[in-house]
C-alpha positions as CSV (number, residue, x, y, z in Angstrom):
1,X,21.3,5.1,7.4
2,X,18.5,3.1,5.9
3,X,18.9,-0.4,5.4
4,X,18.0,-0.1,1.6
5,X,20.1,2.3,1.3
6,X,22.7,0.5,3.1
7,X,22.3,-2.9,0.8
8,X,22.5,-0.7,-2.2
9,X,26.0,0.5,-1.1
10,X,26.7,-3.1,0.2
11,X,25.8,-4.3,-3.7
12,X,27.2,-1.7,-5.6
13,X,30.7,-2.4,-3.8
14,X,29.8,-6.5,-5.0
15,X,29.4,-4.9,-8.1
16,X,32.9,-3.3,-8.3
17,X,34.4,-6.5,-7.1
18,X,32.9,-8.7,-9.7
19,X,33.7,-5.7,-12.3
20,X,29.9,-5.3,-13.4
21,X,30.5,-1.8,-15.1
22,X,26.7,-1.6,-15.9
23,X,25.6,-2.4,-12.2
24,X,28.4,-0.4,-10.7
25,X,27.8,2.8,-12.7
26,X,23.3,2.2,-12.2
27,X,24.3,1.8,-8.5
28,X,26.5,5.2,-8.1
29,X,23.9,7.3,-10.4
30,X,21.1,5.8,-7.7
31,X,23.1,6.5,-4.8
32,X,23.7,10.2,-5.9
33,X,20.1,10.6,-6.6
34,X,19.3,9.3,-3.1
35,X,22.5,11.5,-1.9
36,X,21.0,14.5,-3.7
37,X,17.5,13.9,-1.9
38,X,19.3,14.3,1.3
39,X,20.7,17.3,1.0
40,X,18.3,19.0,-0.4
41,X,15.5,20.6,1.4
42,X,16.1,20.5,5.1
43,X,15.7,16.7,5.5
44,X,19.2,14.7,6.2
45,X,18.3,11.0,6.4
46,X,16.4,9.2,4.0
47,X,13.9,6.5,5.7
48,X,13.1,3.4,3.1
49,X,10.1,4.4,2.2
50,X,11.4,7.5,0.5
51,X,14.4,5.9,-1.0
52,X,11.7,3.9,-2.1
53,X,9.9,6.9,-4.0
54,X,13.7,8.2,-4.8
55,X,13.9,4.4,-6.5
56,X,10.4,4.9,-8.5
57,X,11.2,8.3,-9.7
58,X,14.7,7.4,-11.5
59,X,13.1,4.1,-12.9
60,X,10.7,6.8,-14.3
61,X,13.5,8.4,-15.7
62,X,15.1,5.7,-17.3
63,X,12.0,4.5,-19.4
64,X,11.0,8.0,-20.5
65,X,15.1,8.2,-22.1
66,X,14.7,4.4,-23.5
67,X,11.5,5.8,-25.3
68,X,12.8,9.1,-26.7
69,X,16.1,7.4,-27.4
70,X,14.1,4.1,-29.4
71,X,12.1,6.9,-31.4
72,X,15.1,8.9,-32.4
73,X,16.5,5.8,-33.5
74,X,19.3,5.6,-30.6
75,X,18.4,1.7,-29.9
76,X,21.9,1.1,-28.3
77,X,21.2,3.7,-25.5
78,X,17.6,2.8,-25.1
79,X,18.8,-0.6,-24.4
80,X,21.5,0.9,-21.6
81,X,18.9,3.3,-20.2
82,X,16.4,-0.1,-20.1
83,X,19.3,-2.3,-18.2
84,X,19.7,0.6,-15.7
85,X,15.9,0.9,-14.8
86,X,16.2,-3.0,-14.7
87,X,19.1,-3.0,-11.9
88,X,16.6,-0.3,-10.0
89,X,13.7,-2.7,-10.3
90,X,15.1,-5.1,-7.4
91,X,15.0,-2.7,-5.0
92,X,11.8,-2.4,-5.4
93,X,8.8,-4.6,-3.6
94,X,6.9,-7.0,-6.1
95,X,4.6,-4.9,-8.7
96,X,1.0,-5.5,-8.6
97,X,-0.1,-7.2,-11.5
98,X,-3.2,-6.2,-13.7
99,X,-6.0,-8.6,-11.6
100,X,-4.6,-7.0,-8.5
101,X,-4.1,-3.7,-9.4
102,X,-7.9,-3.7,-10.5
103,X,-9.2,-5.0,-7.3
104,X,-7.3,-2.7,-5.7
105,X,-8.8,0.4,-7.5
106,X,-12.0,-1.2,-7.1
107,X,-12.2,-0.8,-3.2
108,X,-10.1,2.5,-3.1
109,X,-13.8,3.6,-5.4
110,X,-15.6,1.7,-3.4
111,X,-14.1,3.1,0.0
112,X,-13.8,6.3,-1.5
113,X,-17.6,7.0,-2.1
114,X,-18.3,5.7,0.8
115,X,-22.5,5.9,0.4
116,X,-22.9,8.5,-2.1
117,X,-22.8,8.1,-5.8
118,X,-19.8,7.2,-8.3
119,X,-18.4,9.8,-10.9
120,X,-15.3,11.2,-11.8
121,X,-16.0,13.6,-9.0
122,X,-14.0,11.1,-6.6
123,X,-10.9,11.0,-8.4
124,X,-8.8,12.3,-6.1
125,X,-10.6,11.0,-3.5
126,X,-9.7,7.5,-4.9
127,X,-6.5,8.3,-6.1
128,X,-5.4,9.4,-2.2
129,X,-6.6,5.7,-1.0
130,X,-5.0,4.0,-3.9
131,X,-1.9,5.2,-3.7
132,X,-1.6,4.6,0.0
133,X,-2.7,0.9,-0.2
134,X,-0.7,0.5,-3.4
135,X,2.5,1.5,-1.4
136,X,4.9,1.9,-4.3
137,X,3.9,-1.8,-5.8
138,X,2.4,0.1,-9.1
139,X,3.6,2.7,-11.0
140,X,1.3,6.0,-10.5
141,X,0.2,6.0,-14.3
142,X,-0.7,2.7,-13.7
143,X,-2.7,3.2,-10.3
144,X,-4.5,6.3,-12.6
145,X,-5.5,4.4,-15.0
146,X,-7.3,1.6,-13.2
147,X,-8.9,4.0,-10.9
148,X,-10.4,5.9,-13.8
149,X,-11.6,2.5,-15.2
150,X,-13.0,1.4,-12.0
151,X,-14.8,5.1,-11.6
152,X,-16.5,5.1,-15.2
153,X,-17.4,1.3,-14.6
């Protein structure tokens, strides 16, 4: 078992203890997602790194439902959905912040063009270095973003 999955179970049974209803039922809807992960495909064990991703994705989710749930005027779920992505969040390693995230997009460009000239053209490219040296500390519509800005600067 990975370790991060292990303290999750280790936290969500702290949870229970202390009677944390919101912690306890963000813990068991993560662990079934990770759970799910595992059995599906022909992969069995997680590693960190992709109960990292697993992590990422259900944050994802969580925001997305706050959104659609504050525009439909459903504030009291948004909220719930928002505390849940907020439980994921400390699983998670520190987020680059905006200075950082821009220096890193700036050498992903930079590495990514290598010699030759800077366009949109290197994208991917960039996006591909990015990601990797971002390792799951920014959000991918985040990491786009600044790459674009550092490719059309």
């Amino acid at each position: 078992m990975s370790e991060l999955k292990a303290t999750i179970r280790n936290d969500l049974t702290t949870a229970m203890k202390a009677r944390d209803k919101l912690t306890t039922s963000a813990l068991r809807m993560l662990l079934s997602s990770i759970q799910a992960e595992e059995t599906s495909g022909a992969r069995h064990e997680l590693d960190d790194a992709t109960v990292l991703k697993v992590i990422a994705r259900e944050i994802k989710k969580r925001r997305e439902s706050a959104e659609v749930y504050a525009d439909n005027g459903r504030q009291e779920l948004a909220d719930t959905e928002l505390a849940e992505a907020k439980v994921f969040e400390q699983y998670q390693p520190t987020q680059l912040d905006d200075a950082e995230l821009e220096t890193l997009a700036r050498e992903s460009v930079k590495e990514a063009a290598g010699d030759g000239e800077v366009s949109m053209k290197l994208m991917g490219q960039a996006m591909k270095v990015a990601s990797a040296k971002a390792d799951g500390r920014a959000d991918g519509k985040r990491l786009s973003a600044a790459v674009r800005a550092a490719l059309q600067s």
